[in-house]
PyMOL CGO cylinders between C-alpha atoms (Angstrom):
from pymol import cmd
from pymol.cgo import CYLINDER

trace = [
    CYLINDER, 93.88, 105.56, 97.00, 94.48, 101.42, 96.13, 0.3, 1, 1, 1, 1, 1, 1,
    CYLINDER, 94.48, 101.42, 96.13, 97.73, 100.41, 97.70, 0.3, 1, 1, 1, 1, 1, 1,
    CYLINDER, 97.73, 100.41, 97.70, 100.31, 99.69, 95.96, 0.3, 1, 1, 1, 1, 1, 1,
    CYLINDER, 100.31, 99.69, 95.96, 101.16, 95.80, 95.80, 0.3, 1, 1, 1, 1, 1, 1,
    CYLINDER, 101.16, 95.80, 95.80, 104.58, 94.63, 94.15, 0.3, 1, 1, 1, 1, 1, 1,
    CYLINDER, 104.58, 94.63, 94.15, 104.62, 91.20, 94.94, 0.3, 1, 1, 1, 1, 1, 1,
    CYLINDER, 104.62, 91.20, 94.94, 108.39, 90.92, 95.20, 0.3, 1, 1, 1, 1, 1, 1,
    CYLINDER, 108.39, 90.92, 95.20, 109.05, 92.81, 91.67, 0.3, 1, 1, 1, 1, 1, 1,
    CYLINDER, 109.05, 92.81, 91.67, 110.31, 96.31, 93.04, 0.3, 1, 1, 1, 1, 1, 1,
    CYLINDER, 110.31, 96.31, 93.04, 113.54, 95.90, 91.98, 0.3, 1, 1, 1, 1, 1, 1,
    CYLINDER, 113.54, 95.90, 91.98, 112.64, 95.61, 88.44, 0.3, 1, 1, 1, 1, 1, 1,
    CYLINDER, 112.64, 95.61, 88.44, 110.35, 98.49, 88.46, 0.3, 1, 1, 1, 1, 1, 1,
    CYLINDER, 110.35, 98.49, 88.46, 113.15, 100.22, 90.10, 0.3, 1, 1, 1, 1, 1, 1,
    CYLINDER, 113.15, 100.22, 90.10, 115.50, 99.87, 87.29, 0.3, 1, 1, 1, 1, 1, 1,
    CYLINDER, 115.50, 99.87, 87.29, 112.69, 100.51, 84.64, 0.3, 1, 1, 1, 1, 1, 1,
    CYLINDER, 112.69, 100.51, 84.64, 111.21, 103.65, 86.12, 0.3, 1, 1, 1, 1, 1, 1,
    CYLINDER, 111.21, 103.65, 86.12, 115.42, 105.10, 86.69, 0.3, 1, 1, 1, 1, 1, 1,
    CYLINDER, 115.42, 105.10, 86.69, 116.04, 104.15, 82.58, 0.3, 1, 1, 1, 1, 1, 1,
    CYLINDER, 116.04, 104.15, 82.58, 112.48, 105.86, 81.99, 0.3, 1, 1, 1, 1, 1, 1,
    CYLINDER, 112.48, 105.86, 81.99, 113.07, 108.86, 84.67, 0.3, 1, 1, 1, 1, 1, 1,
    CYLINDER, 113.07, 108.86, 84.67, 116.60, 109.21, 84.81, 0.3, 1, 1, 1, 1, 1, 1,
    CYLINDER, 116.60, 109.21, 84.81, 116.48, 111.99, 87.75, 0.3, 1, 1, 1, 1, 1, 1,
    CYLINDER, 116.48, 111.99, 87.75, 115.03, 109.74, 89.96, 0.3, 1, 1, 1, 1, 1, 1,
    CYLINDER, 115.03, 109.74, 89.96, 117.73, 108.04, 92.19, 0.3, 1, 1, 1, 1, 1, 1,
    CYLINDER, 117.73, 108.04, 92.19, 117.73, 105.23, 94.27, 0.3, 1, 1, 1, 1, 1, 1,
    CYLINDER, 117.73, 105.23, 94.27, 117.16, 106.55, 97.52, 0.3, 1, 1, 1, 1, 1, 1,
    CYLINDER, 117.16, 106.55, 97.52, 114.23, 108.30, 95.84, 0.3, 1, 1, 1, 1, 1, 1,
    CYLINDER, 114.23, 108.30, 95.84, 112.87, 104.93, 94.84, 0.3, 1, 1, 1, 1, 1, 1,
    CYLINDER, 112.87, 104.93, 94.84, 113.51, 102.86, 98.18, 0.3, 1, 1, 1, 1, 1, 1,
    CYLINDER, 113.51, 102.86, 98.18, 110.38, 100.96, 98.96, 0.3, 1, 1, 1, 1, 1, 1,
    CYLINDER, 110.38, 100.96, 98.96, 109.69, 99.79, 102.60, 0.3, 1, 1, 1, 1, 1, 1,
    CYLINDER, 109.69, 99.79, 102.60, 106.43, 98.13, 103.00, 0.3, 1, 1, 1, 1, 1, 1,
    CYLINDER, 106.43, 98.13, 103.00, 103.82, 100.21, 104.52, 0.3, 1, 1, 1, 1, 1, 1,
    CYLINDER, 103.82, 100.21, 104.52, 106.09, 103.59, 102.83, 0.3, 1, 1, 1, 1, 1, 1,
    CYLINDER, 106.09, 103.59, 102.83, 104.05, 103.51, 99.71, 0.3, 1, 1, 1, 1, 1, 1,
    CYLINDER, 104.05, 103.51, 99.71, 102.59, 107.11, 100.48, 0.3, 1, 1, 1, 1, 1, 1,
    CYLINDER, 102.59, 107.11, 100.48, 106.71, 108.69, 101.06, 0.3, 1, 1, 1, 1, 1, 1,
    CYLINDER, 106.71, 108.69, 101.06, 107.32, 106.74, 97.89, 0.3, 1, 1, 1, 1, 1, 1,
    CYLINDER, 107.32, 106.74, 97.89, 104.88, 108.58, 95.75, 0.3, 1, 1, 1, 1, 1, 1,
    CYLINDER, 104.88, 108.58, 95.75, 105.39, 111.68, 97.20, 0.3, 1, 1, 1, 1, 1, 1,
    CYLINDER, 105.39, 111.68, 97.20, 108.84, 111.65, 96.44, 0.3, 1, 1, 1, 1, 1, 1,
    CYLINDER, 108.84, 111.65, 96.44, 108.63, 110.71, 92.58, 0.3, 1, 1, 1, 1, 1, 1,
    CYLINDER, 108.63, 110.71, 92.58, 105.77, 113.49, 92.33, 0.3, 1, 1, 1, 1, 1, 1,
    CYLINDER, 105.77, 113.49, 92.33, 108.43, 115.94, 94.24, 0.3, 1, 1, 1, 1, 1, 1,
    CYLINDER, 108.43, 115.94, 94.24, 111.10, 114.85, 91.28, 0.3, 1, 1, 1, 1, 1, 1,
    CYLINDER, 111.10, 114.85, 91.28, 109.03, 113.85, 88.35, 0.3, 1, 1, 1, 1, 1, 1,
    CYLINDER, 109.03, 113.85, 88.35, 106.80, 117.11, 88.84, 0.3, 1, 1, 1, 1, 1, 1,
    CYLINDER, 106.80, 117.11, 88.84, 103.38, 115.28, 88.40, 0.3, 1, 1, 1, 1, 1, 1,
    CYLINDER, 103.38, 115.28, 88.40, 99.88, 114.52, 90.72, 0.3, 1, 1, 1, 1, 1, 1,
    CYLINDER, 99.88, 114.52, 90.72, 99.47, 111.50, 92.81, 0.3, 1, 1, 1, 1, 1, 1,
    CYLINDER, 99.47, 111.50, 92.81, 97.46, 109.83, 90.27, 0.3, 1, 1, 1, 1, 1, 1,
    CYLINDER, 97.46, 109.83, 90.27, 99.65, 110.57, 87.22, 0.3, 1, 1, 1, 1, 1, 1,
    CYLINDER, 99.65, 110.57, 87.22, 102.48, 108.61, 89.36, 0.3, 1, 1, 1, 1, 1, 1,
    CYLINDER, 102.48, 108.61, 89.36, 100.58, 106.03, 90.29, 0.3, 1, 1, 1, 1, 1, 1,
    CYLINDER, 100.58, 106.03, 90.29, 99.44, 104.89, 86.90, 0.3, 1, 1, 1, 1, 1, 1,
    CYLINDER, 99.44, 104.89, 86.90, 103.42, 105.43, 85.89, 0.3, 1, 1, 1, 1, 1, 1,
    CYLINDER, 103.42, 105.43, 85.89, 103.73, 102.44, 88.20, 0.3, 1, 1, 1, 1, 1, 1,
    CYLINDER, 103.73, 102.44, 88.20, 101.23, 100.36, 87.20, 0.3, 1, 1, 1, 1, 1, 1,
    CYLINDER, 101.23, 100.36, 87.20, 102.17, 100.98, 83.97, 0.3, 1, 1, 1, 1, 1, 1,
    CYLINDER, 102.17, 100.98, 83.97, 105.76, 99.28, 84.25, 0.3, 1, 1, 1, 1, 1, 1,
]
cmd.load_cgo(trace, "trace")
């Protein structure tokens, strides 16, 4: 799996993946670099999608 690099725009894909998803919370979208793994675990926990389908959700915004 490609790391994920945000390059300082997390908090906008924040807010447009909680407008998109609106049962994902904050504290399911906190980012800590090197956390990437927790992170998409966690939206494929609440979104109910595979790794790659959340992936490409982020890349996508």
């Amino acid at each position: 799996m490609n790391k994920l690099t945000f390059n300082g725009t997390w908090n906008e894909v924040q807010g447009k993946l909680k407008q998109k998803y609106g049962q994902l919370t904050d504290n399911d979208l906190v980012y800590t670099e090197g956390q990437h793994d927790e992170l998409i675990g966690r939206m494929q926990k609440k979104l109910g999608k595979a790794q790659d389908e959340v992936i490409k959700i982020i890349a996508e915004i």
